[in-house]
N, C-alpha and C positions, 0 to 999 in steps of 0.2 A: 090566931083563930083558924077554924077549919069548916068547909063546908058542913051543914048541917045534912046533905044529902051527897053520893057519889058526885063530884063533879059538877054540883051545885051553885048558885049564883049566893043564895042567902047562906050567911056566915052564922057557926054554932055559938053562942053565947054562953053555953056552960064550960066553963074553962075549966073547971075543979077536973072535968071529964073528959071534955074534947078538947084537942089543943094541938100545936107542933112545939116542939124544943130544939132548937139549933144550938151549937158552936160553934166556934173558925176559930184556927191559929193559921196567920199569917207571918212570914219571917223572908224578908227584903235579903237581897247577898248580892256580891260583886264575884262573878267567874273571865280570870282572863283580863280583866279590866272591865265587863261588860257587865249589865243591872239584870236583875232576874229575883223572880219571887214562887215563893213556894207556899201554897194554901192547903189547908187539911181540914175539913169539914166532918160532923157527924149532927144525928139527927134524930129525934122518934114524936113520929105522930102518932095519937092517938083520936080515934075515931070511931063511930059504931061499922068499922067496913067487916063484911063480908069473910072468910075462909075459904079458899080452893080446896083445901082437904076435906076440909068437913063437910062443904056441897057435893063433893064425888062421892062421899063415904056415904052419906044419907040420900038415897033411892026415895025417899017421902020428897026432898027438894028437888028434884026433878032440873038438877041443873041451877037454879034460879039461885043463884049469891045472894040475893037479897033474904034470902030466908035462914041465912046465917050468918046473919049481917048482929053482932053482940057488942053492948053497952063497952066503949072501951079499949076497944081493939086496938092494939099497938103493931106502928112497922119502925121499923130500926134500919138504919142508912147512914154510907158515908163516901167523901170522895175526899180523892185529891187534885192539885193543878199546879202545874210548873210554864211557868215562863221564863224564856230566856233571851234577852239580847245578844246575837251574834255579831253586828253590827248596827251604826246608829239611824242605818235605814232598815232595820228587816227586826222581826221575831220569830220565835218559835213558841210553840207550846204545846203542850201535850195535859189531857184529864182523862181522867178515871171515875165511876161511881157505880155503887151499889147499894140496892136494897133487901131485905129478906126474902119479898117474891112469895112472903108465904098468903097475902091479903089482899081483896081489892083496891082498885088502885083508887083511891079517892080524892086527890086533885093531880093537875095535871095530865102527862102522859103514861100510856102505856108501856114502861119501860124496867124493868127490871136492876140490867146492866147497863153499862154503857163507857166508851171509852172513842179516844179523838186524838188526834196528832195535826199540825198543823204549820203553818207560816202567816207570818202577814211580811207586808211590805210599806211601808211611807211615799206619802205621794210628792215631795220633792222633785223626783228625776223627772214628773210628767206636769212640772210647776203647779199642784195643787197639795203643799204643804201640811195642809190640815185633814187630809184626807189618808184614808189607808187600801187595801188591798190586800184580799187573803184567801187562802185554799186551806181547808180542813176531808182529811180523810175520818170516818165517824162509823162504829157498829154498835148497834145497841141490841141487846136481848132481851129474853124474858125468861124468870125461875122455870123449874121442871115442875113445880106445881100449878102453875101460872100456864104454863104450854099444856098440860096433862087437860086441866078444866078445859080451854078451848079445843083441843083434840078432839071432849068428847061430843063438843056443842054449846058448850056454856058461852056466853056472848059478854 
């Protein structure tokens, strides 16, 4: 299910109409002798959101997304994510994602792109076993439709 409104608390109950569809393939591998997993994700919601084109293009909406906001509207998304053991104290990993960027964004964040690299570490050396530690570097963007609209004022 998906919001009935942008970002909304109450959930849409017309499912025939509004809805999200995911996938994942997931595939476990040994590199080196070490464990590491590789996920691939794809997505399409659909929702009554909004068009940045079509709100720049029509001078009558005056900006306002919500006045082209249509029964339906699909966005289409996917990512990836590797993790690797380099050791049986540390990992690595790295993700990816995208969306078309062509529609408001209807749950969630405002994020377009997005992508991450990273480490963790295990808390043995500092005797808290069960614990981990990590540093992630992270850029996320937003489509050129998506940047165009807020450019011009659309909020």
């Amino acid at each position: 299910m998906v919001p009935r409104v942008a970002n909304g608390e109450e959930l849409d109950t017309r499912l025939a109409q509004d809805h999200g569809l995911a996938g994942e393939y997931e595939r476990a591998y040994s590199f080196a002798g070490h464990d590491g997993k590789m996920r691939i994700f794809v997505y399409r919601n659909t929702s009554d959101a909004g068009n940045y084109a079509t709100t720049i293009g029509t001078t009558a909406f005056d900006l306002d997304i919500t006045r082209s906001r249509k029964f339906g509207t699909a966005k289409d998304g996917a990512g990836i994510n590797f993790e690797q053991e380099p050791s049986p104290d540390a990992g690595l990993f790295a993700r990816g994602g995208w969306n078309d960027g062509k529609t408001e964004t209807w749950a969630f964040t405002e994020i377009d792109r997005t992508a991450s690299v990273g480490v963790t570490v295990k808390g043995r050396s500092w005797q808290r076993p069960d614990d981990a530690a990590g540093v992630a570097l992270l850029l996320n963007s937003i489509s050129h439709d998506h940047e165009l609209y807020l450019s011009k004022g659309g909020c």
